[in-house]
Legacy VTK file of the C-alpha trace (Angstrom):
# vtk DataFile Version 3.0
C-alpha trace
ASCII
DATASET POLYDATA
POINTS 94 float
12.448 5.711 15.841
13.558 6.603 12.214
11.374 7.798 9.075
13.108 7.521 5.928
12.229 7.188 2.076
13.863 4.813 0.015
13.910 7.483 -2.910
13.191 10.789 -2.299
10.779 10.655 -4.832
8.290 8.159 -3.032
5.452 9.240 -0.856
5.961 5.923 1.150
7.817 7.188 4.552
8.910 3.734 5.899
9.042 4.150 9.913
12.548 1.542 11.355
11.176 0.638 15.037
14.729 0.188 16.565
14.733 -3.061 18.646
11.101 -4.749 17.024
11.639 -7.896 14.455
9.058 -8.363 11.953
7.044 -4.910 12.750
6.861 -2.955 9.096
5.180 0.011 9.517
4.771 2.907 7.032
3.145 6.718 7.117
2.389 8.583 4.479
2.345 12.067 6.567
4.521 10.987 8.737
1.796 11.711 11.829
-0.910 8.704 11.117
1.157 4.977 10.963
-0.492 2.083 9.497
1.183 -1.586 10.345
1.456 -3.356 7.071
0.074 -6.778 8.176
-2.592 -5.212 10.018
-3.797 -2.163 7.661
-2.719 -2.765 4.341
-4.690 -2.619 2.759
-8.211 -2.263 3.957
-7.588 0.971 6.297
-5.443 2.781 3.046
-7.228 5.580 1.162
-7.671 4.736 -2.838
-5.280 7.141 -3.693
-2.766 6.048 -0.720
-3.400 2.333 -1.672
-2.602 3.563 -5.490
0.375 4.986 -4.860
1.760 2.148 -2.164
1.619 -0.153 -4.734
3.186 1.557 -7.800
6.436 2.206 -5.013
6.224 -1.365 -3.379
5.800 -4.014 -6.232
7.330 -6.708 -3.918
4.524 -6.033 -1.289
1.407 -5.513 -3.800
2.237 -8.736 -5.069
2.785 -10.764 -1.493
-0.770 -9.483 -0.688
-2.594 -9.397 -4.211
-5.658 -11.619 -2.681
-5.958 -8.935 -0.481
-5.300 -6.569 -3.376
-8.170 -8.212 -4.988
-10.648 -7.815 -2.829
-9.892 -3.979 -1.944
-9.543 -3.211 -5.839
-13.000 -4.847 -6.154
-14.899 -3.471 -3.316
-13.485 0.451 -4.475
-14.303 -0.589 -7.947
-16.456 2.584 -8.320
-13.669 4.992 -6.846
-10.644 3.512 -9.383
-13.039 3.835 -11.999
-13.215 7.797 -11.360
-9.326 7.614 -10.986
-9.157 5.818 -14.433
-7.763 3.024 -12.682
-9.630 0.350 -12.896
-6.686 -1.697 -14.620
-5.729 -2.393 -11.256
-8.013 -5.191 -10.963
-6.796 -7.090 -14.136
-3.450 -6.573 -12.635
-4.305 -8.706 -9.519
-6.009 -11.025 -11.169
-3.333 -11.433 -13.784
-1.079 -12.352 -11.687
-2.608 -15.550 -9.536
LINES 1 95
94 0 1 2 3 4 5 6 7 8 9 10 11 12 13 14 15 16 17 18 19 20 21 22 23 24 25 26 27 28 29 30 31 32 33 34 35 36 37 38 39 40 41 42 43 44 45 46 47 48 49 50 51 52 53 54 55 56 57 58 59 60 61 62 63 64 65 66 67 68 69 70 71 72 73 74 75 76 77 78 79 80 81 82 83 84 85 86 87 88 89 90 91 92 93
């Protein structure tokens, strides 16, 4: 198993499973994994899910119904993160 960044400035450790097709999992700490189909991004923290998206457009956008939803249901948390423009983003862009 490998852990690597695709800039060492993201906080996005990507994990390469050597021998699995289709598996994309990622870690933030680089101890707890989360699978991107399965996790993302329900079991994220609002900061973790924050900062996934600003270093993985291409993925936000693949999964911005689900983006929806979590944006709206953590409305009260981006709002004390100034971030509520995340919602208009996802909606924006159906």
């Amino acid at each position: 198993m490998r852990i690597y960044k695709d800039k060492s400035s993201d906080k996005v450790w990507w994990v390469d499973n050597e021998g699995v097709i289709g598996e994309f999992l990622f870690t933030f700490d680089k101890k707890h994994v989360y699978n991107l189909f399965r996790d993302y991004p329900q079991k994220l923290s609002v900061e973790e899910w924050i900062e996934f998206n600003k270093e993985n457009a291409y993925w936000a956008n693949f999964f911005r119904y689900r983006n929806l939803e979590y944006a709206t249901k953590h409305l009260d948390e981006l709002e004390k993160l100034g971030r509520e423009d995340l919602i208009k983003k996802f909606v924006d862009s159906e």
